[in-house]
C-alpha positions in Angstrom: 0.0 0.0 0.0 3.1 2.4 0.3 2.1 6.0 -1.3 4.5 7.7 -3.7 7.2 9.6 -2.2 7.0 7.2 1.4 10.3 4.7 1.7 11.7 6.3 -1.8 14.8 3.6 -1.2 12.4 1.3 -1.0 10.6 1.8 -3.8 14.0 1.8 -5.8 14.8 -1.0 -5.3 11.8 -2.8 -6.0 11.6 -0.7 -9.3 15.2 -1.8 -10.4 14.2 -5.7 -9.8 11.1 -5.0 -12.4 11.7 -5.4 -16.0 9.4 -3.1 -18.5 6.5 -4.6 -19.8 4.8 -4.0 -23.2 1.9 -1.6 -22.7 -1.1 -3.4 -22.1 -4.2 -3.4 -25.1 -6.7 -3.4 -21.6 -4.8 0.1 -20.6 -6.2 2.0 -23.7 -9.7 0.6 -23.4 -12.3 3.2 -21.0 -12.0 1.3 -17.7 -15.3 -0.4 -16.8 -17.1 1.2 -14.3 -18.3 -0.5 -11.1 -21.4 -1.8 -11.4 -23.4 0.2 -8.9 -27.4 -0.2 -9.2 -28.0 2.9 -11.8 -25.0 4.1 -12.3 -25.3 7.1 -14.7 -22.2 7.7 -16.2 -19.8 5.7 -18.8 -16.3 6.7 -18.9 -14.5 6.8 -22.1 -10.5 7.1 -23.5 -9.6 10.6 -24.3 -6.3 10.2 -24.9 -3.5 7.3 -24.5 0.5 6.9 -24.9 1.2 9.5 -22.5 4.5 10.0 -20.2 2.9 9.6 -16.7 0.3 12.1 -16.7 -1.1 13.9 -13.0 -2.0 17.0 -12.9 -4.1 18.6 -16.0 -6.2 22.2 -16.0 -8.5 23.2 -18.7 -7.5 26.4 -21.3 -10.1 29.0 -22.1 -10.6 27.3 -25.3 -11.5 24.1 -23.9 -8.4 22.2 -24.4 -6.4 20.7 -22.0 -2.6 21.6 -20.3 -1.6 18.3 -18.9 1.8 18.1 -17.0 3.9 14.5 -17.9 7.0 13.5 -17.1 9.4 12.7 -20.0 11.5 9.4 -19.0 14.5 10.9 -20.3 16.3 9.0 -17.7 14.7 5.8 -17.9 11.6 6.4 -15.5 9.5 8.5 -13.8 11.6 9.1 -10.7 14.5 10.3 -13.5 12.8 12.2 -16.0 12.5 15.7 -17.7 8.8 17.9 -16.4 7.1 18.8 -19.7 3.6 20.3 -20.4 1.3 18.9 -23.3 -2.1 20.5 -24.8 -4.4 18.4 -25.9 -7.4 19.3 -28.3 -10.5 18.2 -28.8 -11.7 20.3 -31.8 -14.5 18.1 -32.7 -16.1 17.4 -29.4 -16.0 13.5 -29.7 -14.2 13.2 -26.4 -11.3 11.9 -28.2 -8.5 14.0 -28.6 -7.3 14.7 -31.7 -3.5 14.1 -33.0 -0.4 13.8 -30.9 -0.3 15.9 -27.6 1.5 19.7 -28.4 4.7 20.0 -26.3 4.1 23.2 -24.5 6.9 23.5 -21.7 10.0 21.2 -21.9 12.9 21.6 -19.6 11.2 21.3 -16.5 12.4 19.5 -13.0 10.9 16.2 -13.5 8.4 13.6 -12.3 5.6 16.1 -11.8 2.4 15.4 -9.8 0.1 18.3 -10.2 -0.2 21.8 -12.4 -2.8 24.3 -11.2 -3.4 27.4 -13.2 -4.6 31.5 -12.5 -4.6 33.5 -15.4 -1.6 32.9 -18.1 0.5 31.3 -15.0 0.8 28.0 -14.6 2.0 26.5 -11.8 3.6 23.4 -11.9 4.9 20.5 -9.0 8.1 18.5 -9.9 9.5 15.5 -6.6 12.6 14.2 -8.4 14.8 13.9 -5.8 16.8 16.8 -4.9 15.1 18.7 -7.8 11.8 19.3 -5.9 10.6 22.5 -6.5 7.3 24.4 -7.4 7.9 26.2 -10.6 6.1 29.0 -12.2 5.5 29.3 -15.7 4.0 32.6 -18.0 2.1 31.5 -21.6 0.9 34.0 -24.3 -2.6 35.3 -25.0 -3.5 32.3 -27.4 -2.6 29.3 -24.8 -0.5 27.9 -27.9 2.6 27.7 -26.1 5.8 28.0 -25.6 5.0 28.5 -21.4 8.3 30.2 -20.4 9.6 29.7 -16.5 9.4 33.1 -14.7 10.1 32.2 -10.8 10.5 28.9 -8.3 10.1 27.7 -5.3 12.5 25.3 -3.9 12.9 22.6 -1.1 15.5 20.6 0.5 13.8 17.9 1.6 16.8 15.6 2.9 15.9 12.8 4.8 12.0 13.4 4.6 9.9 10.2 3.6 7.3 12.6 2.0 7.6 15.8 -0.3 5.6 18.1 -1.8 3.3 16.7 -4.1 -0.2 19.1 -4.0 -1.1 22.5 -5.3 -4.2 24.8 -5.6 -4.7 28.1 -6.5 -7.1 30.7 -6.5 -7.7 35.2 -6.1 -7.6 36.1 -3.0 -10.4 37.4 -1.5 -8.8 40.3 -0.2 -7.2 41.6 -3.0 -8.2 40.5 -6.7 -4.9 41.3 -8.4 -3.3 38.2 -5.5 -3.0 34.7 -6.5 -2.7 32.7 -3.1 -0.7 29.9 -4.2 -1.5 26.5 -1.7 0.9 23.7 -1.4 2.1 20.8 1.3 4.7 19.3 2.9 4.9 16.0 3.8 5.5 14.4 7.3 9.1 14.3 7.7 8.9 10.0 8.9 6.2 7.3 8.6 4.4 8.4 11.8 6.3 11.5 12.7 6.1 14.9 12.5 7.7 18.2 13.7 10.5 18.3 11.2 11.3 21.2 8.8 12.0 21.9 4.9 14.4 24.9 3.9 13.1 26.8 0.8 14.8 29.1 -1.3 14.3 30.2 -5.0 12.0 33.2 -5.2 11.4 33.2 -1.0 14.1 31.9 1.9 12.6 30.0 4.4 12.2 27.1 6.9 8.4 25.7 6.7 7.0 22.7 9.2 6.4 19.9 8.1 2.7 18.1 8.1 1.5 20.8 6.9 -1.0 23.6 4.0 1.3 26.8 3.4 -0.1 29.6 0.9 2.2 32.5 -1.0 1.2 35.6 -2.4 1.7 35.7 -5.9 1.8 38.8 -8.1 2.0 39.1 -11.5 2.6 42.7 -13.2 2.7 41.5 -16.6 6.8 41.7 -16.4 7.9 40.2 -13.0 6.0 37.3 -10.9 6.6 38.2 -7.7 6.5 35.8 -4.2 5.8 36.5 -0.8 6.5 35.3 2.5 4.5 31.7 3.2 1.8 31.8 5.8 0.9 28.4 7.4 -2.7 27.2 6.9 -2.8 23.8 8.5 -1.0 21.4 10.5 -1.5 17.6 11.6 -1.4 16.5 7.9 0.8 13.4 7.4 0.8 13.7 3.5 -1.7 15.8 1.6 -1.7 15.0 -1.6 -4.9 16.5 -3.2 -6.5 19.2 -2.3 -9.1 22.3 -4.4 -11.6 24.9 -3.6 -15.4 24.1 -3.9 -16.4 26.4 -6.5 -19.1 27.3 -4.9 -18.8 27.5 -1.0 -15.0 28.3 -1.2 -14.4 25.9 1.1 -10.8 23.7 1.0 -11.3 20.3 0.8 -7.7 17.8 1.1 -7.3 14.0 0.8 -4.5 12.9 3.5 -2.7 10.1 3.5 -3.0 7.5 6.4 0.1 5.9 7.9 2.0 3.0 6.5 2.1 -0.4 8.5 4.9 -0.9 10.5 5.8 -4.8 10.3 4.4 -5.0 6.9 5.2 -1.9 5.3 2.6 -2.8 2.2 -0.2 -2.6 4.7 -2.1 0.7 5.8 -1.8 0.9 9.8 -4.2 4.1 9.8 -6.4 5.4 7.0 -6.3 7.9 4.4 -9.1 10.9 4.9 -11.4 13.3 3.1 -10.8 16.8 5.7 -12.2 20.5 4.7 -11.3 24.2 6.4 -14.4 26.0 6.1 -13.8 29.0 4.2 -14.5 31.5 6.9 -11.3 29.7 8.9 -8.7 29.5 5.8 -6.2 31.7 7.4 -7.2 33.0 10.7 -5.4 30.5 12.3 -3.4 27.1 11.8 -6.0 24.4 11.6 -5.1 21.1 13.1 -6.3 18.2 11.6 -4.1 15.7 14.6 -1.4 13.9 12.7 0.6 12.0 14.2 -1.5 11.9 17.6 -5.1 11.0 16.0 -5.7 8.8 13.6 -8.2 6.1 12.2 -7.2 2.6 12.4 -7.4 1.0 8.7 -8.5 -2.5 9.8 -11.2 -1.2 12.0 -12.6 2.3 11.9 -11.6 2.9 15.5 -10.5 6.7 16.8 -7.4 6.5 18.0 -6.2 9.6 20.2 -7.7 13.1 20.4 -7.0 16.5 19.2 -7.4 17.8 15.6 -10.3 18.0 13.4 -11.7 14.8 12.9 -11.8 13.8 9.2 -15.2 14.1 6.8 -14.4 10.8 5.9 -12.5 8.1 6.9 -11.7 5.7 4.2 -11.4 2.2 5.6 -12.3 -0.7 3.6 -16.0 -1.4 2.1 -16.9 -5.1 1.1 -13.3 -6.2 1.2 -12.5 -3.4 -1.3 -9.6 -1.8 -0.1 -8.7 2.5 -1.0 -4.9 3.7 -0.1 -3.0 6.4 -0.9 -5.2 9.3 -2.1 -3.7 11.7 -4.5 -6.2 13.9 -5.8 -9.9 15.2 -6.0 -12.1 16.9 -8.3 -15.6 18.2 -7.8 -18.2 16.5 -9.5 -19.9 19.4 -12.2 -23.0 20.6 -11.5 -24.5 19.2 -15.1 -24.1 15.6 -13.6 -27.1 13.1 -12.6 -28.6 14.0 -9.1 -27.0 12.3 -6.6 -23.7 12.8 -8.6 -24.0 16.6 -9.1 -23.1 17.6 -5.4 -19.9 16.0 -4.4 -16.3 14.9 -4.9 -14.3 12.6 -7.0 -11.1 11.0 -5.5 -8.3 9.0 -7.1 -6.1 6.4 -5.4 -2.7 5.5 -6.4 -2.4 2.3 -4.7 0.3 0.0 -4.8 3.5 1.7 -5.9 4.0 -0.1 -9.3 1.1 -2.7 -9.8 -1.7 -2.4 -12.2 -4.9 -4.3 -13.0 -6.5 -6.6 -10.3 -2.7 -6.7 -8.8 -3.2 -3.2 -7.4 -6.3 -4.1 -5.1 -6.4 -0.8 -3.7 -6.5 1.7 -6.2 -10.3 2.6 -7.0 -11.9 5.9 -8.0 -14.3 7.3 -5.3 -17.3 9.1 -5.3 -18.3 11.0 -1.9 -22.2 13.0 -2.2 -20.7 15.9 0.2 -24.5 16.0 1.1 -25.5 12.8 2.6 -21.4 11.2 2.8 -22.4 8.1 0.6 -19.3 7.0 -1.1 -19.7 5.0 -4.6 -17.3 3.1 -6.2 -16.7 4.9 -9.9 -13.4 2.5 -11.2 -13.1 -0.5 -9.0 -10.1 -2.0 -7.7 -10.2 -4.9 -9.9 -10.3 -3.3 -13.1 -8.5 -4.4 -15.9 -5.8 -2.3 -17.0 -5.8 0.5 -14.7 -2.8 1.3 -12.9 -2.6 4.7 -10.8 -5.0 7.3 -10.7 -3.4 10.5 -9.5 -4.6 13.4 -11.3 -8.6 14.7 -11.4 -9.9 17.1 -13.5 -13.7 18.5 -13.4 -15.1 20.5 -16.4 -18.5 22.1 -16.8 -19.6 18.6 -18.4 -17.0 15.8 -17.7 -14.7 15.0 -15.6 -11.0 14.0 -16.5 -8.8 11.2 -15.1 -5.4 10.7 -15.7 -4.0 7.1 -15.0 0.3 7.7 -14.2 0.9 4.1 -16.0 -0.9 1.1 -16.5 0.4 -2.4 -17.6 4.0 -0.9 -17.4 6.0 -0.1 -14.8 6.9 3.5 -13.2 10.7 2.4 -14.4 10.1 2.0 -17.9 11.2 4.2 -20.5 7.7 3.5 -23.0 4.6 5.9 -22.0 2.1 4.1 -20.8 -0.3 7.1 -19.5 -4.4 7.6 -20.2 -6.3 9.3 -19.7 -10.0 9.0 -18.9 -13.1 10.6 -19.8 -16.2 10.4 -17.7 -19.4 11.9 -19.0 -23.7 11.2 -18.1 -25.0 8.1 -19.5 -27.4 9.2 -22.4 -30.9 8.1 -22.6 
């Protein structure tokens, strides 16, 4: 069950012992949905033979910016940050040609891209390369999207990095973008270490935690404030966004690796929120490392901290670990589908298909908490679902690699298209 970015030695050497496979046929078919009693959606492929696609935000024009990682070193974990567009001029929800190379150069293995305005803002966790970079494209979204300021972090003997990003206008000041990111616990079930940034601000931020940064843009010079702490008692936020309409800020955490078996969630992962009235007038404490929710039980261990929304501990024997990002369902959707959350799990590190039992796609009404199963864990072909994107009418799910491995050189990304079921 070990997340990305938890026991990274770990996870090398398990990646060097796996040979590359051939991209699986099952990987480019739409994954079949759960089979929920009147389900009303169908998912379809958008687009496939991608470099481990995450995070993705939708241009003006309807097309996509989706951030991949180019396996210029042989895998994800060494690889070159690039940004693709991806068109779909017809409306067919298929996209049309080979991706458009927007951005190239960039620190690699990314895991999310938000966007405000022509800046793009961009998350890369190679090691000793992590860094939040910020990127400036012209009027027509066609590209190139030139680098324009950074943040970086020294995250030297951490188990966790920074892997999450939102953004929005202040609402204080419309010509702000606050600029949201985490950082990781510093150990498995530990907290209370700290990260030195530099780049565009110099700094020392806690660990298990939300930060925001001012970000101004004057047309000629991106400029980056001092961080403000928004949260604490976060072991590793991966995904996090703003409900469009109550403002709210709503994050998936990570629950805490086993300790004998490492492979085995000890605690579980968690749907939190900060009302929007409370983002910012104080450090909200959601009670990592001293109150959790066993895995194998649903029990409340310890006190302090908000509790979660929800707890995600198995359902039915389905099993859901390591969240890594949300979207909010659009308002066009069914009822009962139209008023919540989506949330992708990336599972086992480097297993896809019905080997990867804990890897579904969740969603969570925000109205009544009923959670349905959207992809099950025992699809075939699906392999990591890390990066969420809601439209006005569908909503976008990119799948890191399936039937390969995260060490292989051949892309082996999709992603995912989920629309209403006509008729």
């Amino acid at each position: 069950m070990v997340r990305i970015g938890a026991y990274a030695a770990l996870l090398l050497l398990v990646l060097s012992l796996l040979a590359p496979q051939s991209l699986a046929s099952a990987a480019q078919q739409p994954p079949i949905l759960a089979h929920e009693p009147g389900l009303p959606l169908v998912a379809t492929t958008f687009a496939t033979g991608l470099n481990f696609p995450t995070g993705m935000v939708e241009l003006p024009d309807g097309s996509l910016i989706v951030g991949t990682s180019n396996p210029t070193g042989g895998s994800f974990f060494s690889s070159t940050g690039e940004l693709v567009r991806v068109v779909d001029l017809d409306g067919d929800g298929i996209a049309d040609g080979e991706p458009q190379v927007v951005a190239t150069g960039l620190a690699g293995a990314v895991t999310a891209v938000a966007m405000q305005g022509n800046l793009v803002f961009v998350t890369s966790v190679e090691s000793r390369k992590e860094r939040i970079q910020i990127l400036r494209g012209g009027g027509d979204w066609l590209g190139p999207y030139d680098q324009v300021n950074e943040l970086i972090f020294s995250f030297a003997g951490f188990a966790h990095q920074s892997y999450g990003l939102a953004t929005r206008i202040s609402p204080d000041d419309p010509d702000v973008i606050e600029l949201y990111f985490n950082i990781g616990a510093r150990g498995n079930d530990t907290g209370g270490g700290a990260v030195q940034v530099g780049g565009a601000v110099s700094a020392r931020l806690m660990d298990s935690s939300i930060h925001m940064v001012p970000v101004t843009d004057d047309g000629e010079h991106v400029e980056i404030a001092e961080p403000v702490q928004i949260a604490t008692g976060l072991r590793n936020a991966m995904g996090f966004g703003f409900h469009p309409e109550s403002g709210d800020l709503w994050i998936t955490d990570n629950g805490i690796d086993g300790f004998e078996d490492v492979w085995s969630a000890y605690s579980a992962d968690e749907l939190n929120v900060i009302p929007a009235e409370q983002i910012g007038q104080s450090v909200f404490d959601f009670g990592f490392p001293h109150s959790y929710t066993l895995y194998s039980t649903g029990e409340v261990i310890g006190s302090g901290g908000a509790q979660p929304v929800v707890a995600f501990v198995p359902q039915g024997g389905n099993e859901s670990e390591g969240a890594a990002s949300l979207a909010f369902t659009p308002a066009s959707f069914p009822d009962g589908f139209n008023s919540g959350v989506f949330v992708g799990f990336h599972g086992q590190y480097d297993l896809s298909g019905s080997e990867n039992e804990e890897n579904p796609l969740l969603h969570i009404d925000l109205k009544t908490l009923e959670v349905t199963t959207i992809v099950s864990v025992d699809a075939p072909g699906i392999g990591h679902l890390d990066g969420l994107l809601s439209t006005n009418d569908a909503v976008y799910v990119a799948d890191l690699c399936a039937g390969s491995s995260l060490a292989s050189a051949d892309p082996c990304g999709t992603i995912f298209r989920i629309v209403p079921a006509r008729g």
